[in-house]
KOLLUM-89187 format. One record per residue: z, y, x of N, C-alpha, C, O in turn. Coordinates in steps of 0.2 Angstrom, whole numbers, plus 5000, padded with zeros to 4 digits. Atoms other than C-alpha are relative to their C-alpha. Layout:
KOLLUM-89187
ZYXZYXZYXZYX/...
***
This chain:
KOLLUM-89187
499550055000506755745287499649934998499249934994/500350085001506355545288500649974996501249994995/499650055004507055415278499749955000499249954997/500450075002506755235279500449964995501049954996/499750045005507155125264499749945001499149945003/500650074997506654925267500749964993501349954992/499950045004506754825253500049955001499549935003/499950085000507254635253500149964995500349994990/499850055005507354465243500349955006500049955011/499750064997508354315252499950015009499949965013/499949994991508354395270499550035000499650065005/500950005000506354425268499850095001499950114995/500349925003505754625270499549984997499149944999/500450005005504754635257499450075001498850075001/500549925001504054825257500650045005501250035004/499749964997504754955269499650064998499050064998/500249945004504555145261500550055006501150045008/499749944997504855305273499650054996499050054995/500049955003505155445265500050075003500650095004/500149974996504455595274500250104996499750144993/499949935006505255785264500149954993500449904991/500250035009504755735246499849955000500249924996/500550035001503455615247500349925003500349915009/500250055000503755435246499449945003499149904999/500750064997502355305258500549935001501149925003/499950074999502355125257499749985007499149985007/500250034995502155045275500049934998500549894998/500150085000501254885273500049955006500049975012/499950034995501454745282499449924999499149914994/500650065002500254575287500249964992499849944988/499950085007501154455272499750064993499350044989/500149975006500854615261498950004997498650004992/500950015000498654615265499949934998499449924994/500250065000498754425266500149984993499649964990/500250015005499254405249499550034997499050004994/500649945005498454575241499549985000499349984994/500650034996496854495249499949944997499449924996/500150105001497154325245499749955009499449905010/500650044992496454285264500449945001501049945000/500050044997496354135270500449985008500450035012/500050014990497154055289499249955001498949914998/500750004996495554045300500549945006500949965010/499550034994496353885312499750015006500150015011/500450014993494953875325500050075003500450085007/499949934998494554065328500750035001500850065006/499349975001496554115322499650064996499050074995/499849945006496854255310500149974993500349914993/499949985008496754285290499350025000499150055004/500649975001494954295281499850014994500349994990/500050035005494354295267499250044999499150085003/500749984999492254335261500250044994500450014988/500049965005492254495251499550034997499650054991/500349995005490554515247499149955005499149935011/500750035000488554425249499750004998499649974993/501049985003486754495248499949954994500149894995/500250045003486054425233499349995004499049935006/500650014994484454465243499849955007499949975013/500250034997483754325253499650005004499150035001/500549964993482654335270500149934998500449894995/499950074998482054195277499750015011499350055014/500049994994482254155296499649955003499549914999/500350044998481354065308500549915002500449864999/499550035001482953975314500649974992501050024990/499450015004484253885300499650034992499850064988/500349975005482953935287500250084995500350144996/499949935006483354045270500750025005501049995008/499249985000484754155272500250104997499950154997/500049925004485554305262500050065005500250055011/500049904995485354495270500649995003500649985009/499349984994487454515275500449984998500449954992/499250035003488954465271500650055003500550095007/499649944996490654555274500649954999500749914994/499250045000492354475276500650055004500550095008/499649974999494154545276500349945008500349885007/499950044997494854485292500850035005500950085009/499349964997496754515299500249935004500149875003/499750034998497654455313500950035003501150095003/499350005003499454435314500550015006501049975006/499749994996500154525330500849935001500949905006/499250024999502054445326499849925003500249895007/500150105001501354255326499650005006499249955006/500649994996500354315342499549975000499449925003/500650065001498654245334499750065004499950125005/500549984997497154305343499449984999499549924996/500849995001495154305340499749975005499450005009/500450064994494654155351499150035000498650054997/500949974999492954185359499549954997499649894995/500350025005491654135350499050044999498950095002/500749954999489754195347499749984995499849924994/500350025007488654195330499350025001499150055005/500649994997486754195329499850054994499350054990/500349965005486954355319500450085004501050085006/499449954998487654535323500550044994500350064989/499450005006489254575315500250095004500250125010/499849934998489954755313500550014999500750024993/499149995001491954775315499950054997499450084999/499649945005492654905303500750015000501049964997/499450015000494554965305500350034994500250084993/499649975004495654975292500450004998500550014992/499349985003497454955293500449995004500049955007/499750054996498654905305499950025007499350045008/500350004992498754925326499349994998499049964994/500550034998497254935333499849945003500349905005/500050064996496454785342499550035005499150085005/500650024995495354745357499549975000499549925003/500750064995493654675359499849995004499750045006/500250004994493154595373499349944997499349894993/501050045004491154545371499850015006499850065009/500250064995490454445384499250024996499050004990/501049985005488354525381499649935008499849905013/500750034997486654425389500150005008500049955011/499949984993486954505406500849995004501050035008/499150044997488854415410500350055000500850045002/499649954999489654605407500349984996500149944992/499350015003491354595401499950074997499850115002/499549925001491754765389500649984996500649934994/499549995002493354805382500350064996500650104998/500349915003493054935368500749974994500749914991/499550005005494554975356499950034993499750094992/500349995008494454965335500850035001501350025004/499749985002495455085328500250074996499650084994/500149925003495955265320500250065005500250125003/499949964996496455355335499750005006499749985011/501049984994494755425342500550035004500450015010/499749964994495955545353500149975006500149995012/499850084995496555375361499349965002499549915004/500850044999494555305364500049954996499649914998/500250045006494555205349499450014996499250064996/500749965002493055205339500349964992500849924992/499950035006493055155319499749954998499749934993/500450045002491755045320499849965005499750005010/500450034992491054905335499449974997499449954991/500750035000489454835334500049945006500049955012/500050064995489554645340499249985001499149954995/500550034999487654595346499949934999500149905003/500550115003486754395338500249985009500050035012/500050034994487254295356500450025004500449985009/499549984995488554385364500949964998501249964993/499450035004490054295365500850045000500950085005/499549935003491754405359500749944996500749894994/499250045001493654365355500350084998499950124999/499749944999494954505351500850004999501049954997/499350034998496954505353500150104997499850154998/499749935004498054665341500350025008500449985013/499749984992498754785355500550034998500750075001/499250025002500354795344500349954999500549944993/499850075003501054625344500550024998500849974999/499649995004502254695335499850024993500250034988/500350005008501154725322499449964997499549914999/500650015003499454675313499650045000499850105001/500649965002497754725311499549984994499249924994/500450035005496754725297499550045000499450104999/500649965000494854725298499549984994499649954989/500450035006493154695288499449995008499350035012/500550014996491754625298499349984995499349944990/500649985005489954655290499349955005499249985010/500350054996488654515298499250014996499250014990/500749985003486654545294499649955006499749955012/499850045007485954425291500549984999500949985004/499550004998487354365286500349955002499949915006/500050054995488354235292500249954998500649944994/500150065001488054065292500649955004500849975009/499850034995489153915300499749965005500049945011/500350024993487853845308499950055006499950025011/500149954996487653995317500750025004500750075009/499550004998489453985322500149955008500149895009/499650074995490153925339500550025005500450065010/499749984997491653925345500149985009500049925010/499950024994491953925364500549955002501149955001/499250054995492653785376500250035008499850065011/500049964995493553845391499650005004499250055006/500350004993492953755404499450024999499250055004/500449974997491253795401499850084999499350115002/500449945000491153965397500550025008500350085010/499949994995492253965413499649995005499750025010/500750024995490853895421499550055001499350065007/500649965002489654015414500250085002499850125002/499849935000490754175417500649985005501249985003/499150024997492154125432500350065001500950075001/499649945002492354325434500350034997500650074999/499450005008493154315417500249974997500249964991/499650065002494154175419500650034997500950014993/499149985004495854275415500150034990500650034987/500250005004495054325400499849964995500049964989/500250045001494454195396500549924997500449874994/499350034999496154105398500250034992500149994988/499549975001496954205388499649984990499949964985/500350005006495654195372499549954998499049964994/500350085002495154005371500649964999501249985001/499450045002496153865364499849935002500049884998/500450074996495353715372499650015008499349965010/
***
């Protein structure tokens, strides 16, 4: 037997609890991570972030000088608010990790103009994988494939990541640069 219990203050759900036989789970939701988390709004990319951990270990690069080994940041977006993961490309590679929430889509734009469209998530049945590997130059966006939900991840960047090494795209050139994935493109740039 189920049972959904959805608690509120001033109209607001607050926590929703289904009650599955005996056992009591709490279904969380985005405002519940953004707080717990403390994350940040990301305006330019979109989402929730927040930096969870960085190498004391320092490299040094030829480019952008010293830099720590990795860095890892929590990062949610907010199906309900239809935010999306504007395209964008880092001069480092970042490792998605899934852990809570719909899955999402990456779509990562590599060296050779291919478009893939590989899905984070926990239901490998479904072709989801639990972890994606974004390649240093590939440019990459991602949009929740619950908009009725959130997804919350952690992204793991080695070396880590730097903002000079940061750059968000503009439409029209990367329109320029890729016009086979203009609708794409459309859909995950904000200028």
């Amino acid at each position: 037997m189920l049972h959904v219990v959805i608690l509120s203050v001033n109209n607001c759900i607050t926590h929703i609890f289904v009650i599955m036989g005996r056992k009591l789970r709490m279904t969380k939701n985005a405002k519940y991570w953004i707080e717990k988390l403390h994350l940040s709004e990301l305006h330019d990319e979109g989402g929730y972030f927040k930096e969870s951990s960085r190498s004391d270990k320092i490299i040094q690069l030829e480019l952008n000088g010293d830099r720590s080994l990795s860095s890892a940041i929590y990062y949610l977006l907010d199906g309900k608010q239809g935010q999306f993961s504007a395209f964008h490309k880092l001069g480092c590679d970042e490792m998605w990790h899934f852990y809570d929430g719909s899955s999402l889509t990456l779509y990562i734009i590599n060296d050779n103009a291919d478009l893939s469209a590989i899905k984070l998530g926990n239901n490998l049945e479904n072709g989801e994988y639990l972890q994606i590997l974004v390649k240093a130059g590939s440019w990459f966006g991602a949009t929740v494939n619950d908009q009725s939900s959130y997804t919350l991840v952690g992204c793991t960047c080695s070396p880590a990541f730097d903002y000079r090494d940061f750059e968000l795209a503009k439409r029209k050139e990367l329109d320029e640069m890729y016009p086979q994935h203009k609708s794409i493109i459309e859909k995950l740039t904000r200028s």
